[in-house]
Structure formats: structure tokens, C-alpha cells
C-alpha positions as CSV (number, residue, x, y, z in Angstrom):
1,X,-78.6,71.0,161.4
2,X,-79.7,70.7,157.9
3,X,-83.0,68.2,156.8
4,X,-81.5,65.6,154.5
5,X,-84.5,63.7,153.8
6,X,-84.1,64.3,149.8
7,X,-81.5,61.8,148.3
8,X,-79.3,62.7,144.7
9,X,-78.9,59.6,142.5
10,X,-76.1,59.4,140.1
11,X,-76.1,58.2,136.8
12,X,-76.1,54.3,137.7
13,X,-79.1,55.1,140.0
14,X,-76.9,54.5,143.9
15,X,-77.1,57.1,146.0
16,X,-74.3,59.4,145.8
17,X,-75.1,62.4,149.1
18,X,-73.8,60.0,151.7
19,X,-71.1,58.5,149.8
20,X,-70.0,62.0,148.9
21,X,-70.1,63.0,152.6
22,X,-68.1,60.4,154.1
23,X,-65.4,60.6,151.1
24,X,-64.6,64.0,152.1
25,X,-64.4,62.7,155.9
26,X,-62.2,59.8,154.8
27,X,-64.7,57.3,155.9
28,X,-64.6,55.6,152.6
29,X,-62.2,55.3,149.8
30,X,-62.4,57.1,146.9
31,X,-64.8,56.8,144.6
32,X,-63.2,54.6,141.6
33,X,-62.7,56.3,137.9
34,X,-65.7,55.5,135.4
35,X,-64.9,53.4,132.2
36,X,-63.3,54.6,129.3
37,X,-62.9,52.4,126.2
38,X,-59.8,52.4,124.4
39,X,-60.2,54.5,121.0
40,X,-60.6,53.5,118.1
41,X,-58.7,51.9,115.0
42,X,-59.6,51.9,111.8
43,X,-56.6,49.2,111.6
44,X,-58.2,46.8,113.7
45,X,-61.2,46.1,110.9
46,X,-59.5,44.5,108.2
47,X,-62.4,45.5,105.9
48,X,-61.5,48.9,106.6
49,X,-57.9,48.5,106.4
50,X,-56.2,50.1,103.5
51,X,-56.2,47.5,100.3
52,X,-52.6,46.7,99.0
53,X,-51.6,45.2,95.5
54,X,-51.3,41.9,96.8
55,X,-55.0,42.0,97.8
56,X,-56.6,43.3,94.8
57,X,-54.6,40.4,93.6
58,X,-56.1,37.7,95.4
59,X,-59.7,38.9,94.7
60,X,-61.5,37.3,91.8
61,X,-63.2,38.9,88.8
62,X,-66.7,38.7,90.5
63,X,-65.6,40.6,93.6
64,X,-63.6,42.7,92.0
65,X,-67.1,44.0,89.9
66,X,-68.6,44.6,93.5
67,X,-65.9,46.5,94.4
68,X,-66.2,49.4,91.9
69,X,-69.3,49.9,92.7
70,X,-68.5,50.4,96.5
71,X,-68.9,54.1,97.3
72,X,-66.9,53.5,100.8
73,X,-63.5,52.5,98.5
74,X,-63.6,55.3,96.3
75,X,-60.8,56.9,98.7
76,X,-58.6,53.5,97.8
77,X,-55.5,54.3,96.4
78,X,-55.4,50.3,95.0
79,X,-59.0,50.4,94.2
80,X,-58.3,53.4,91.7
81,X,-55.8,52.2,90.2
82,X,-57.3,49.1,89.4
83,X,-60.4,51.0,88.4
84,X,-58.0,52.6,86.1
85,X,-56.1,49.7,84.6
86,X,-59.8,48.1,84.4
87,X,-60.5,50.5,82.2
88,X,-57.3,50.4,79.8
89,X,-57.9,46.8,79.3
90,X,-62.1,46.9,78.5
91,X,-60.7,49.5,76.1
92,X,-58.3,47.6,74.3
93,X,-60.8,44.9,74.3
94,X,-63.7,46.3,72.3
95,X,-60.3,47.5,70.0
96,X,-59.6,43.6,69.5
97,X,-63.3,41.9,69.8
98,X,-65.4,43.9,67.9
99,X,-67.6,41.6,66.2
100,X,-67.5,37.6,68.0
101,X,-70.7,36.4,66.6
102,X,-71.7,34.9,63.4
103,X,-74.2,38.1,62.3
104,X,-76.7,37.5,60.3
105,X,-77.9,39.4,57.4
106,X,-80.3,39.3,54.4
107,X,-80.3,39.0,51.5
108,X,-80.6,42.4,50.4
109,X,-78.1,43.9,52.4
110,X,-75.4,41.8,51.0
111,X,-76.4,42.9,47.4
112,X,-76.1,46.8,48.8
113,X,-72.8,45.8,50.6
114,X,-71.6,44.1,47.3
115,X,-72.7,47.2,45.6
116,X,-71.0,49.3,47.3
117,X,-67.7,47.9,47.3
118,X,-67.8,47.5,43.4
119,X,-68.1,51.3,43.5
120,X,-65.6,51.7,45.4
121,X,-63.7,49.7,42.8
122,X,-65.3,51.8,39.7
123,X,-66.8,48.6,38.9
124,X,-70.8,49.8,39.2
125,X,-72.1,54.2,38.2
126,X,-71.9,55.7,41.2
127,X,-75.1,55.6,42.9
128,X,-78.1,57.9,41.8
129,X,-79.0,60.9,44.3
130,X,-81.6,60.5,46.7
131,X,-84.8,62.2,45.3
132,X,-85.1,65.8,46.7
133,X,-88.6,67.3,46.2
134,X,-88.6,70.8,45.1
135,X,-89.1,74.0,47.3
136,X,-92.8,74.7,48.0
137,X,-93.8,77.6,46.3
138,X,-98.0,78.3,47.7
139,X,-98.6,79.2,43.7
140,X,-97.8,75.3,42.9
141,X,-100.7,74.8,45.0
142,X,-104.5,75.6,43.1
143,X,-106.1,75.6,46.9
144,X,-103.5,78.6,48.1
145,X,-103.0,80.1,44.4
146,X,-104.5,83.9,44.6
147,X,-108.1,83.8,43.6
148,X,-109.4,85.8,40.3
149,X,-112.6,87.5,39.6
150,X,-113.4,84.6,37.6
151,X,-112.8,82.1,40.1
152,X,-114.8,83.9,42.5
153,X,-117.8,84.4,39.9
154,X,-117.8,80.3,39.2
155,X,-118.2,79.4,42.9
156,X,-122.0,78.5,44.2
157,X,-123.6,80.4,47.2
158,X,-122.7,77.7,49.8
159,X,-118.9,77.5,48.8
160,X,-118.6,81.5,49.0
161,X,-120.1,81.1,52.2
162,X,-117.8,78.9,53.3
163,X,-114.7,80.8,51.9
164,X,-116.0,83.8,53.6
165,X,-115.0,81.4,57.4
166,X,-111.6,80.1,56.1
167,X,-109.0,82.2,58.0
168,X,-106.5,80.6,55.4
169,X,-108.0,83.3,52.7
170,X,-107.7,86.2,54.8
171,X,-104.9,87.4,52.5
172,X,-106.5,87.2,49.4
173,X,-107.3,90.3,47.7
174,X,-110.2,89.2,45.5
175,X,-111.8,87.0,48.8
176,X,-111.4,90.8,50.5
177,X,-113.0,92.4,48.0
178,X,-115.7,89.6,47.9
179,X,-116.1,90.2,51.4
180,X,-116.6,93.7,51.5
181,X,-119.0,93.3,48.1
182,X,-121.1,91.0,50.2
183,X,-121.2,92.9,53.0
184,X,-122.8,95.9,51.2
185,X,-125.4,93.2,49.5
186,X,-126.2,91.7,53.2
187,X,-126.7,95.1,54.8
188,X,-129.2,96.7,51.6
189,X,-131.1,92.8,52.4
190,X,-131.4,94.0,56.1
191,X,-132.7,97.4,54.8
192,X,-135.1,96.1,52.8
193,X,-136.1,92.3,54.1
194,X,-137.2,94.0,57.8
195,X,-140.3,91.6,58.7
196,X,-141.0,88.4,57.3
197,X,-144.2,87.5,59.4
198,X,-147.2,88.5,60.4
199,X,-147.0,90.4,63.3
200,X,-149.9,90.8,65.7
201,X,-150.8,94.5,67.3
202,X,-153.4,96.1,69.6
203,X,-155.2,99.1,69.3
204,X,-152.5,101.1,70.7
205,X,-149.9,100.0,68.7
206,X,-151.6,100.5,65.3
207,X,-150.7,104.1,64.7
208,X,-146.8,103.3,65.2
209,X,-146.8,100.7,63.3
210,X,-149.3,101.4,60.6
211,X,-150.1,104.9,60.3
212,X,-146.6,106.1,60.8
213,X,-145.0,103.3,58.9
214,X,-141.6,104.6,56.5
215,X,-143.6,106.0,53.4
216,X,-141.1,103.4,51.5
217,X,-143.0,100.3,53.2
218,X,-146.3,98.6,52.0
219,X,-148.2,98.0,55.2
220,X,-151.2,94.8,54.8
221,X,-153.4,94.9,57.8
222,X,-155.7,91.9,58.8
223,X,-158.6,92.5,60.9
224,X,-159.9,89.3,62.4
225,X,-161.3,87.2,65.2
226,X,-160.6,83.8,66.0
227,X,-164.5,82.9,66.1
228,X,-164.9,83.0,62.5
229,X,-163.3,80.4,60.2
230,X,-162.6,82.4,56.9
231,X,-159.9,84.6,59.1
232,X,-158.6,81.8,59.9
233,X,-158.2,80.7,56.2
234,X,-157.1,83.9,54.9
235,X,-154.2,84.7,58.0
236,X,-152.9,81.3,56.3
237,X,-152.3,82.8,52.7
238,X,-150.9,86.0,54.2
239,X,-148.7,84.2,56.7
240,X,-147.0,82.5,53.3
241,X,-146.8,85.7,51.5
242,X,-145.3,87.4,54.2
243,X,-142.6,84.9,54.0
244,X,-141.8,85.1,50.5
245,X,-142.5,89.2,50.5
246,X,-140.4,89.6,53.7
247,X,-140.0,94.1,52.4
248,X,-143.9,94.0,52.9
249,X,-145.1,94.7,56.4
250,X,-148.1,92.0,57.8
251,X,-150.0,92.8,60.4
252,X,-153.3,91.3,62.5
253,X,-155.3,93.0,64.7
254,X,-158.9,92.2,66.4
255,X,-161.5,94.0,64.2
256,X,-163.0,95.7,67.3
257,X,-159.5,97.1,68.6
258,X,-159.0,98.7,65.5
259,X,-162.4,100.0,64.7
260,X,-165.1,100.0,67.7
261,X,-168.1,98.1,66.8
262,X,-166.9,96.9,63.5
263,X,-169.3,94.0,62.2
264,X,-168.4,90.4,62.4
265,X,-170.3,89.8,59.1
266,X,-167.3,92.2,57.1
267,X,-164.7,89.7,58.6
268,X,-161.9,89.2,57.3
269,X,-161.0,92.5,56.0
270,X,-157.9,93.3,55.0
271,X,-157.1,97.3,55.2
272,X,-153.8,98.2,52.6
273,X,-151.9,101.3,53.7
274,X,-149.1,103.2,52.4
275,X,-147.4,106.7,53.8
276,X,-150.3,106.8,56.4
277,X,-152.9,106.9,53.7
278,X,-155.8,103.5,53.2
279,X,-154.9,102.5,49.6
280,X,-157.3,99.9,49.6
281,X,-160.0,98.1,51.2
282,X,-160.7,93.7,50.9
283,X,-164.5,92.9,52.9
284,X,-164.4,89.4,52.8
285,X,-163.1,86.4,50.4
286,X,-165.0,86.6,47.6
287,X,-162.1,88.7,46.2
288,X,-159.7,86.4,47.0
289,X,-161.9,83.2,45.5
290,X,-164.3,82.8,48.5
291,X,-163.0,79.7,50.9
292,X,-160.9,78.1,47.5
293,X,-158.5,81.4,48.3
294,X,-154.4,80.4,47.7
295,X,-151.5,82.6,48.5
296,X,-151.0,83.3,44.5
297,X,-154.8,84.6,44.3
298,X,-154.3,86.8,47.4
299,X,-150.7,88.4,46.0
300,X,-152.9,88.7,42.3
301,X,-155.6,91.0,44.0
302,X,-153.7,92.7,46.4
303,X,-151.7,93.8,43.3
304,X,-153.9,94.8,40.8
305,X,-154.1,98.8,42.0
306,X,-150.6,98.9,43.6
307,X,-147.4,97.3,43.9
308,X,-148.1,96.4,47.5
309,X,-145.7,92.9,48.1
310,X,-142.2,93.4,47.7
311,X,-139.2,90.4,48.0
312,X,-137.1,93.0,48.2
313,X,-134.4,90.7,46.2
314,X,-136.1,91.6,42.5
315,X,-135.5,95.7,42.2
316,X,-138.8,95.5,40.6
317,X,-141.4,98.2,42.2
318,X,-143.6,98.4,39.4
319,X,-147.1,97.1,39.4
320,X,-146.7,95.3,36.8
321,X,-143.7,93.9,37.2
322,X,-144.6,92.6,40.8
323,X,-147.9,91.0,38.8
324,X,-145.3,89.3,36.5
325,X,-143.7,88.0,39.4
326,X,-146.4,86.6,41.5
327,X,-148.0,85.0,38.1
328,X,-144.4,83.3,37.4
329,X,-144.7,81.4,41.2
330,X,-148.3,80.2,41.0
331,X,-146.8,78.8,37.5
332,X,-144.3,77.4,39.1
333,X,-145.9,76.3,42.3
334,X,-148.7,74.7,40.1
335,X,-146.3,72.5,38.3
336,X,-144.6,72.0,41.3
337,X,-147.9,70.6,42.6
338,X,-148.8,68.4,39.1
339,X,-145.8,66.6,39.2
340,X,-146.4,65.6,42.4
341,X,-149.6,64.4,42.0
342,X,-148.7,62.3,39.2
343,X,-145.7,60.9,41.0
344,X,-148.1,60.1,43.7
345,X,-151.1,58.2,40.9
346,X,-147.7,56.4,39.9
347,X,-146.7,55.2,43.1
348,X,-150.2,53.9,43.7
């Protein structure tokens, strides 16, 4: 005989094994049919009942503004035809009520209104036409206008420099050639402006930069120490000259790198060569006005034999044309210096 210790429940949780048994035995009556509701009406829920005339009738304005806004009605025969005659009739209504308010207005518009209807009547000229500006043309404009020679001759340093950055010019034939001009001026300055300082070396570095310097290029050399006082002194002037002679090659070395031995007593001494060759030879500052030595009294005797210091800005590579030159800035930087001391006795 089968074990029938497990037990089936049915859905409302009674135990259904036995009961099944003994129904099939006719111990027990059948089992009675489960619930089923009646289905379901729409017609029964008079809010979803189809709408007749009658009841769009009896609905007041308010609802009625609800109701066309109800996305569950748009299927509503009624409700679209009232939707429909809702809309004839706010239609006709802006035809009929388009102003209903006293409107105000100012006093100028009811001069321009008055205006106008007076035109309309030929009693007023008709009314001027608005001002048009003309076309722009870029020639009615100086700033764009193509540039001449002459324009580009009267304009300062700093404003060609400027013009030389404005992308606006690019097309301008005269800027182009401008460009191109300065160019060729900017790379001859690189050619020839190459130091500008005074540049120290060591022993190994003097044949480079001396001995083999371009046979074109004026080469100063200082030999110093940092002991003695008057190099000191002197590596000032030069480190000015070199500045303002920037085609001139300055250089400083320590006396006993360059020449083994060499007394401190000669010190400074400056050494002048040109195409690998000593041109000429400075022991001291008594050449140069002992310890009242400027820049201008250097430049004077380092140029009385050769043209040694070069701007490379005047074309000038004559000796005496480079003397001329350095006479004209210790004028100038001697006037320079009296005006300033009298401003200064002034201001005391």
C-alpha cells in the first residue's frame, strides 16, 4: 500500500488528497464550482457611459472646460462635437469683440495715427523714406583703404611693428612688401649684430673663438683676475661698449689661462685681434685715463689704429668714421649728463 504521509493543499490552503479520494468513491459530494464574477459593463458606470446631447446640455461652462481637456473623452462622439461648435463660436467671438477695453495711448501715437489718416486723405506729403545708409565699400574706410609707399614711409617704428601682427593687413600689397623689406633688414642685423656681451672663455676655448674668429669680425680680448680692482673697472666700460657695438666680439679670460705666468702687475690687458693676427696690445689704464677711464675714452683708444667697434647699424667701417661716431655719443652722453646735473642743483 502506498505511504501517504505528504498532503497537497489547494489554493485556499484545505487539504485536497483525501477529499479527492473519497469524491471518486462517492463518499462525499462533489466538490462545488469556484466563483466567477459576472463580466463586466462599461454601461453600469455612468461616468463611462456614452455622453448624449442632453447631457452636454445640462453641464455648466466650468465643467464643460474640464471636459476638453479630458484625454479619456476624446473617443466621445458628443464631446467632439461640442469641442467643435466650441470652437465655431470662440471664433466668431474674437470676429465681434476685438477690442472691449478703453486702450490707452499717448500722446504721440495719436499725432502718427492722425498723420496717417490725413495721408490717406492727401491732406499731409506722403511720408519721407526711412534713411538707408549706403553700401559699405572698405575704400570709404581710411583704416582698410590700400596702403601707399607714402603711408608706409610716415608711420613710426612701433606702429610698423604693430601693423606687421594685424592679420586684417595680410592683403595689402605695400604691408607685403614692407614685410618682406623688413625681413631682409632683420636678417643682415642678425648677420652683423651676433654678440652683444662680453662673453667669458677658457684657455681652451680661445683659439675658436679668437684665433679662428670670421676675418670680418673685430675680436677685444680682456685678460683679468678678479683680485685686482682696475679689471674690475675696465670689464665695466667694455661690458657698455659691447652693448652698443653688439658687430664687435668681447671676450674675458683669466690672464694665466691665456698666457702661463703672465704678471699680475700688466693687469688689465686688453689683447685686439683681427683674422687671427694681434692688432694691438692695452698694458694697463693709463691709456684709457688711469682709474677716471669711461666707455667713450676706451672706444677713443681702441680706435685710433683700427676700426675695431662696429654697431653694425651705421655702414660705416672706416676708422675715421667709427672715431666720428664714438666722439658724437660722449657729446651726447655728456650733455645728457649736464642737464641732469643741473636739473638735480635745481631741484635742491
Amino acid at each position: 500500500m502506498a505511504d501517504y504521509h505528504f498532503v497537497y493543499k489547494d489554493v485556499e490552503g484545505a487539504s485536497t488528497q483525501w477529499d479527492d479520494i473519497q469524491r471518486r468513491l462517492g463518499n462525499l459530494p462533489p466538490k462545488p464550482e469556484p466563483f466567477k464574477p459576472a463580466p463586466f459593463s462599461p454601461a453600469d458606470d455612468p461616468d463611462l457611459a456614452p455622453k448624449s446631447k442632453a447631457w452636454i446640455d445640462d453641464r455648466t461652462p466650468a465643467e464643460l472646460d474640464e471636459l476638453e481637456d479630458d484625454p479619456d473623452l476624446d473617443d466621445d462622439r458628443f464631446l467632439q462635437e461640442y469641442r467643435k461648435r466650441r470652437l465655431v463660436e470662440m471664433r466668431e467671438a474674437a470676429k465681434v469683440a476685438r477690442f472691449g477695453s478703453v486702450m490707452p495711448i499717448s500722446g504721440s501715437d495719436f499725432v502718427r495715427e492722425w498723420d496717417d489718416i490725413q495721408r490717406r486723405l492727401g491732406n499731409l506729403p506722403p511720408k519721407p523714406e526711412p534713411f538707408k545708409p549706403a553700401p559699405f565699400s572698405p575704400a570709404d574706410d581710411p583704416d582698410l583703404a590700400p596702403k601707399s609707399k607714402a603711408w608706409i614711409d610716415d608711420r613710426t617704428p612701433a606702429e610698423l611693428d604693430e601693423l606687421e601682427d594685424d592679420p586684417d593687413l595680410d592683403d595689402d600689397r605695400f604691408l607685403q612688401e614692407y614685410r618682406k623689406r623688413r625681413l631682409v633688414e632683420m636678417r643682415e642685423a642678425a648677420k652683423v649684430a651676433r654678440f652683444g656681451s662680453v662673453m667669458p672663455i677658457s684657455g681652451s676655448d680661445f683659439v675658436r673663438e679668437v684665433s679662428q674668429a670670421p676675418a670680418d669680425v673685430w675680436v677685444v680680448v680682456l685678460l683679468y683676475k678678479d683680485s685686482i680692482q682696475d679689471c674690475g673697472l675696465l670689464l665695466c666700460c667694455l661690458e657698455e661698449l659691447a652693448t652698443k657695438y653688439p658687430a664687435t666680439k668681447f671676450v674675458k679670460i683669466i690672464s694665466t689661462e691665456c698666457i702661463l705666468n703672465y704678471p699680475d702687475r700688466n693687469l688689465p690687458t686688453i689683447l685686439v685681434y683681427n683674422n687671427g693676427a694681434v692688432k694691438g696690445t692695452y698694458v694697463g689704464l693709463h691709456q684709457f685715463g688711469s682709474r677716471r677711464c669711461t666707455p667713450e675714452a676706451v672706444a677713443l683708444a681702441l680706435c685710433q689704429s683700427d676700426p675695431v667697434l662696429n654697431d653694425g647699424q651705421t655702414g660705416s667701417s672706416s676708422r675715421e668714421g667709427i672715431i666720428k661716431g664714438v666722439q658724437k655719443r660722449f657729446i651726447e652722453k655728456f650733455v645728457a649728463d649736464h642737464e641732469e646735473k643741473e636739473d638735480d642743483d635745481y631741484s635742491d
